[in-house]
C-alpha positions as CSV (number, residue, x, y, z in Angstrom):
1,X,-30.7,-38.3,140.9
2,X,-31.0,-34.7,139.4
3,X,-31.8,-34.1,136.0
4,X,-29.9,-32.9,133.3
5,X,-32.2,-30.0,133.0
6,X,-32.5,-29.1,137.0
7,X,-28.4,-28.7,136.2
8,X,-28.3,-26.1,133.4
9,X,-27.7,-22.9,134.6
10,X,-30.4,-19.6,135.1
11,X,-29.8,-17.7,132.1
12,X,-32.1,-15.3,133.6
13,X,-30.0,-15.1,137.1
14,X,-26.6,-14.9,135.4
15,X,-28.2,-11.8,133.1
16,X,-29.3,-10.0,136.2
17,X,-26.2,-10.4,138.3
18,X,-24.2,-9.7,135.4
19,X,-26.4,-6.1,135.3
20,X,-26.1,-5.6,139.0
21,X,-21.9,-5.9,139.1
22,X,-22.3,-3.5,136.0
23,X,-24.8,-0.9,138.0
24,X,-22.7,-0.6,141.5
25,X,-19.4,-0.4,138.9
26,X,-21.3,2.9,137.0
27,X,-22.5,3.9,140.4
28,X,-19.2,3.5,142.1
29,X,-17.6,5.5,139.3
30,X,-19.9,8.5,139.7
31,X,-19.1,8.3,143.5
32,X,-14.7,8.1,143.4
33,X,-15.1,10.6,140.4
34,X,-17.1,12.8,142.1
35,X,-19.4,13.7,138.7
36,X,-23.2,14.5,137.7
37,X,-24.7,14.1,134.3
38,X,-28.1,15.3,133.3
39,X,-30.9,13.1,133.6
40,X,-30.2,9.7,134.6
41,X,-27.5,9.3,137.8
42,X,-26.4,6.3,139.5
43,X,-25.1,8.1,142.1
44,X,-27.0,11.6,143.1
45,X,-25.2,12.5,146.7
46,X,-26.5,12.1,149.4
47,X,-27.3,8.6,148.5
48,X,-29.4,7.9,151.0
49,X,-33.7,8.5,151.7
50,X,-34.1,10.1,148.6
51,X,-37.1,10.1,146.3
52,X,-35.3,7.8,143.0
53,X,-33.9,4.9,142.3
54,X,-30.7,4.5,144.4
55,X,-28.2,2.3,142.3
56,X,-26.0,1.4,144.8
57,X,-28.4,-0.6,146.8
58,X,-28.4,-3.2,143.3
59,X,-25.8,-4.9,145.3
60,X,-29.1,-5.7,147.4
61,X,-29.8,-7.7,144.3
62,X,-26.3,-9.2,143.6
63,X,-25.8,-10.9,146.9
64,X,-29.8,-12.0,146.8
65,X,-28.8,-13.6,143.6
66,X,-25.3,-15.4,145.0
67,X,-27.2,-16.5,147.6
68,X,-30.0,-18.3,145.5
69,X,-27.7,-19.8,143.2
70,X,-25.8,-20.8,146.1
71,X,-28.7,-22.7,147.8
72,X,-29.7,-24.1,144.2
73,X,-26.1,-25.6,143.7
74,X,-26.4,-27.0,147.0
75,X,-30.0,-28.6,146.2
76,X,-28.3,-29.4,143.0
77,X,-25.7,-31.9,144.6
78,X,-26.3,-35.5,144.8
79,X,-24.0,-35.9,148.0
80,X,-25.5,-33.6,150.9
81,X,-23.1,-31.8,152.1
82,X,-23.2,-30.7,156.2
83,X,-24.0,-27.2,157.0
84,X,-20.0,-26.7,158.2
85,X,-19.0,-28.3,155.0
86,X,-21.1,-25.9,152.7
87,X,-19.6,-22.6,154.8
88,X,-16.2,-23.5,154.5
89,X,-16.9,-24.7,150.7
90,X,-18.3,-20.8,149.9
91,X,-15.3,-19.2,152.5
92,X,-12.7,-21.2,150.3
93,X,-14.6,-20.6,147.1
94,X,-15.0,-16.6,147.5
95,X,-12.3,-15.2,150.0
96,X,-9.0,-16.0,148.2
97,X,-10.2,-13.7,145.6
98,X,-12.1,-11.3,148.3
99,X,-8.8,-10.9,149.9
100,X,-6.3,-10.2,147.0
101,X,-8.6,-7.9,145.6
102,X,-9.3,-5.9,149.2
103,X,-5.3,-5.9,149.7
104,X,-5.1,-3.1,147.2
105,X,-7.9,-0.8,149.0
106,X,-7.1,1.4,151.9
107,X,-7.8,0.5,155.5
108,X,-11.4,0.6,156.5
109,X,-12.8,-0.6,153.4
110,X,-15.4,-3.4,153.9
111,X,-14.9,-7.3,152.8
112,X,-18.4,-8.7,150.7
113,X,-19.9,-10.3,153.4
114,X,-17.1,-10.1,156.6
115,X,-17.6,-6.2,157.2
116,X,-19.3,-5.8,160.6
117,X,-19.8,-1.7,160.9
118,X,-23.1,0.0,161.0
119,X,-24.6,0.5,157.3
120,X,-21.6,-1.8,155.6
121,X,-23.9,-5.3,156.4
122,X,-26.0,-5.2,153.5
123,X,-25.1,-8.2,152.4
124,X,-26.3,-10.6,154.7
125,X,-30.0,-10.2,155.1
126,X,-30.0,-10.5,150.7
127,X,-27.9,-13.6,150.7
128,X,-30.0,-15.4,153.2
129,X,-32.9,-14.2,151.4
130,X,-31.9,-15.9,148.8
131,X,-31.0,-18.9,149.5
132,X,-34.8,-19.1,151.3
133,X,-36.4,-18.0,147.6
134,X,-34.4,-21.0,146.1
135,X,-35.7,-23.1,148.7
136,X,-39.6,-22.5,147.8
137,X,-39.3,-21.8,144.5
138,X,-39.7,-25.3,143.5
139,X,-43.4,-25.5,145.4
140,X,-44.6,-21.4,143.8
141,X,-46.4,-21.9,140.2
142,X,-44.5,-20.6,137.5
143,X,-48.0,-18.4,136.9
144,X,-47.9,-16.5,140.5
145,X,-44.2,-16.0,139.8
146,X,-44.8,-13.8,136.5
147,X,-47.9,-12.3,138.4
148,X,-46.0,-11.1,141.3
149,X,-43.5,-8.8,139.0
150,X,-46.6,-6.5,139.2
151,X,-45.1,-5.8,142.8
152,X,-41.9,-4.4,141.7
153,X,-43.5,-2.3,138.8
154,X,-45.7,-0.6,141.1
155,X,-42.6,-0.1,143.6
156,X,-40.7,2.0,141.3
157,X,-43.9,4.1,140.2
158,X,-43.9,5.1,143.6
159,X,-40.4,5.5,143.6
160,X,-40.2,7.7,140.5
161,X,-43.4,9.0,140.8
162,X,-44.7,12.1,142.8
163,X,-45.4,10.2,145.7
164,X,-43.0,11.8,148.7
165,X,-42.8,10.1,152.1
166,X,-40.7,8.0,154.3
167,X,-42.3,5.0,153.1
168,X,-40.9,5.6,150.0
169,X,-37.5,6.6,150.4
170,X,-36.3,4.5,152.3
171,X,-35.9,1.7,149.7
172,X,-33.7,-0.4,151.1
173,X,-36.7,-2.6,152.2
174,X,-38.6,-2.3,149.3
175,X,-35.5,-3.0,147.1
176,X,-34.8,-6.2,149.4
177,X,-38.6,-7.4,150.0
178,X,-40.8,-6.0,147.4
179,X,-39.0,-5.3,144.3
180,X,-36.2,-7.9,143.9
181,X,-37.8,-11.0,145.2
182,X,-40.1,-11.6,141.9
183,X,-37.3,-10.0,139.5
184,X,-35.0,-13.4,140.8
185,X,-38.0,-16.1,140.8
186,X,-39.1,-14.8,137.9
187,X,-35.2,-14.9,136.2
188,X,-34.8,-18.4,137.6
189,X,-37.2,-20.4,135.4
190,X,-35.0,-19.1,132.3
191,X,-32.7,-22.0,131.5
192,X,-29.6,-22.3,129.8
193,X,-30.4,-24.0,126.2
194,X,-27.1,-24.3,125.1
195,X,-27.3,-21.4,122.6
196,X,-24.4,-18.8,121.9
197,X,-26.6,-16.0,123.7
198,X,-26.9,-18.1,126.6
199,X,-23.1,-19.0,127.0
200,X,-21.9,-14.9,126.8
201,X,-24.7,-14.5,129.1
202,X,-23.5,-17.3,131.7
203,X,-19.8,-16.2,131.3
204,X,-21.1,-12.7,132.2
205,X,-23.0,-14.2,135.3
206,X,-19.8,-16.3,136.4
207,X,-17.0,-13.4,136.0
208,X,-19.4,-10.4,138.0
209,X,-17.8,-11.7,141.2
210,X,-14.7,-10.7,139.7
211,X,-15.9,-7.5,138.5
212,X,-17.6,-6.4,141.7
213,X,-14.4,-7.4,143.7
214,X,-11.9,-5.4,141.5
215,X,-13.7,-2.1,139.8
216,X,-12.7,-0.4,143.1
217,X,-9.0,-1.0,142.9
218,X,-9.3,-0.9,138.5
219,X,-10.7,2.5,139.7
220,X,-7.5,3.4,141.3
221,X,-5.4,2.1,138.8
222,X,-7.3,3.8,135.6
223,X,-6.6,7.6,137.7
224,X,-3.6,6.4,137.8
225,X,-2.5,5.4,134.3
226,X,-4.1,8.4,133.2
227,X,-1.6,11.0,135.3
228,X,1.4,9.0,134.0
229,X,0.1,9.3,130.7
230,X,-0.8,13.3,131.4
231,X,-4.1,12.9,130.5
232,X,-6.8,15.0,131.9
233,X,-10.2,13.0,132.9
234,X,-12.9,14.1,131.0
235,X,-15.8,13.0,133.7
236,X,-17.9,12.5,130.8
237,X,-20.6,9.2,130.2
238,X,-17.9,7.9,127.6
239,X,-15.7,7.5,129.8
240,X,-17.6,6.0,132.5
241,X,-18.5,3.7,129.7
242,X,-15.0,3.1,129.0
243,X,-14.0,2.2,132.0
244,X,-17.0,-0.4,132.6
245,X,-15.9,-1.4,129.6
246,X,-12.3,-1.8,130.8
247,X,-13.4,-3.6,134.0
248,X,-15.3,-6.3,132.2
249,X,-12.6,-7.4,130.0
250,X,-10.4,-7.3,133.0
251,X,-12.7,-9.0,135.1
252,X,-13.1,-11.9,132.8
253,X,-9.5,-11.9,132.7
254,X,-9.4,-12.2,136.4
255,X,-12.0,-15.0,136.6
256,X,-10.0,-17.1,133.8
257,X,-6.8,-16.6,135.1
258,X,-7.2,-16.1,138.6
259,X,-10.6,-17.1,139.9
260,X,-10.9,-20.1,138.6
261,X,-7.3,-21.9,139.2
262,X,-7.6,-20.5,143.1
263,X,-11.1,-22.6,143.2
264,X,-9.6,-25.6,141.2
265,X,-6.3,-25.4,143.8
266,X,-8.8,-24.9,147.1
267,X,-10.6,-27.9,146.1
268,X,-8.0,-29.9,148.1
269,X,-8.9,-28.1,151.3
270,X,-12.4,-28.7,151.3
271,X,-14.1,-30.0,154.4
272,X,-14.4,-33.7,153.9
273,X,-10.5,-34.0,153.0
274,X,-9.0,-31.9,156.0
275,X,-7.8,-34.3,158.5
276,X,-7.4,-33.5,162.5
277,X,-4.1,-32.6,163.3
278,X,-4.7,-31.7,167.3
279,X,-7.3,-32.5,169.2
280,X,-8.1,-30.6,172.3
């Protein structure tokens, strides 16, 4: 039987997943907005092979994590489940929400995880990743873990640095294999300890699905609002800030009220308590 301690959740994962949903929201807004701010950008077009830190590839990150705590709450179980059982548990636990959410967006947009064009599969080699890194994490010591985030400091230096070549650019393979790999071992052996710190952050964690599903279709709706109301959009870092702002509350909102009662009422499809109806 599990522990009561191998059940508390990563503080440390929930923390970077939260910052991940908020990095592709800021990114995203740059992008639909179509704006540029002086130094730091989280979306410089074109955003693609180019010598900085590309923002929107954090959802590299996001789906490493999902797929690590995925693997971990499978570990975590004490009945095993079979592999058809744990893909229809995550298809009933994330789609319900993937698919009201993706309703509101115009035709061609891609589904987390479904979307089979060229470029738009991004998510599946990070959520496999991750569910391998919480499958030997267990057996790396806790010493090589903090050791290895050497690897992603030296990444970015050679990301930000004067260091121009192919290599270099193109990060989605350093992002995926070099850079985010210790960031998500490392994050992993922080613990929940029951603190108020530790409960915001893990609410934060939980309600980034929410928040990474909706800020397109917020986005939509804040342009919206804002030429019923007449009011011109400024473009400025305030109101980026606002709106990520706006999206959080709103995606918390969403996970309490929505998220959470669709996985409560899915519960009674799950795998084990379907029954065959026609057999062929």
């Amino acid at each position: 039987m599990r522990t009561e301690a191998a059940r508390r959740r990563c503080v440390g994962l929930d923390l970077l997943k939260a910052l991940a949903a908020a990095g592709i929201v800021l990114h995203h807004y740059q992008q639909m907005a179509g704006v540029g701010f002086s130094g730091v950008n989280f979306f410089v077009a074109p955003d693609l092979f180019q010598t900085e830190y590309v923002f929107g590839w954090l959802t590299i990150l996001f789906f490493m994590i999902s797929g690590f705590l995925a693997a971990q709450q499978q570990m975590q179980q004490t009945t095993v489940r079979s592999v058809p059982a744990q893909i229809w548990h995550k298809c009933l636990r994330l789609y319900p929400m993937a698919m009201l959410a993706c309703s509101l967006k115009s035709f061609g947009i891609a589904w987390p995880l479904l979307s089979v064009q060229a470029g738009l599969c991004e998510g599946y080699i990070p959520f496999f990743l991750g569910v391998v890194l919480a499958k030997v994490a267990p057996y790396i010591p806790r010493r090589a873990k903090y050791a290895a985030l050497a690897l992603p400091l030296v990444c970015l230096a050679a990301i930000c640095g004067p260091f121009p070549g192919d290599w270099v650019e193109n990060q989605w393979w350093m992002q995926a294999f070099m850079i985010y790999p210790p960031l998500v071992l490392t994050a992993a052996t922080w613990k929940d300890h029951g603190t108020a710190f530790d409960r915001a952050v893990n609410f934060l964690g939980q309600s980034s699905f929410a928040v990474y599903l909706w800020h397109c279709p917020l986005y939509s709706a804040w342009v919206l609002v804002q030429r019923l109301l007449g009011v011109q959009p400024t473009g400025t870092r305030w109101e980026m800030l606002l709106f990520l702002l706006a999206v959080e509350l709103l995606g918390a909102v969403l996970f309490t009220l929505v998220e959470k009662p669709l996985a409560q009422y899915s519960r009674r499809w799950e795998w084990d308590k379907l029954k065959i109806v026609d057999l062929v």
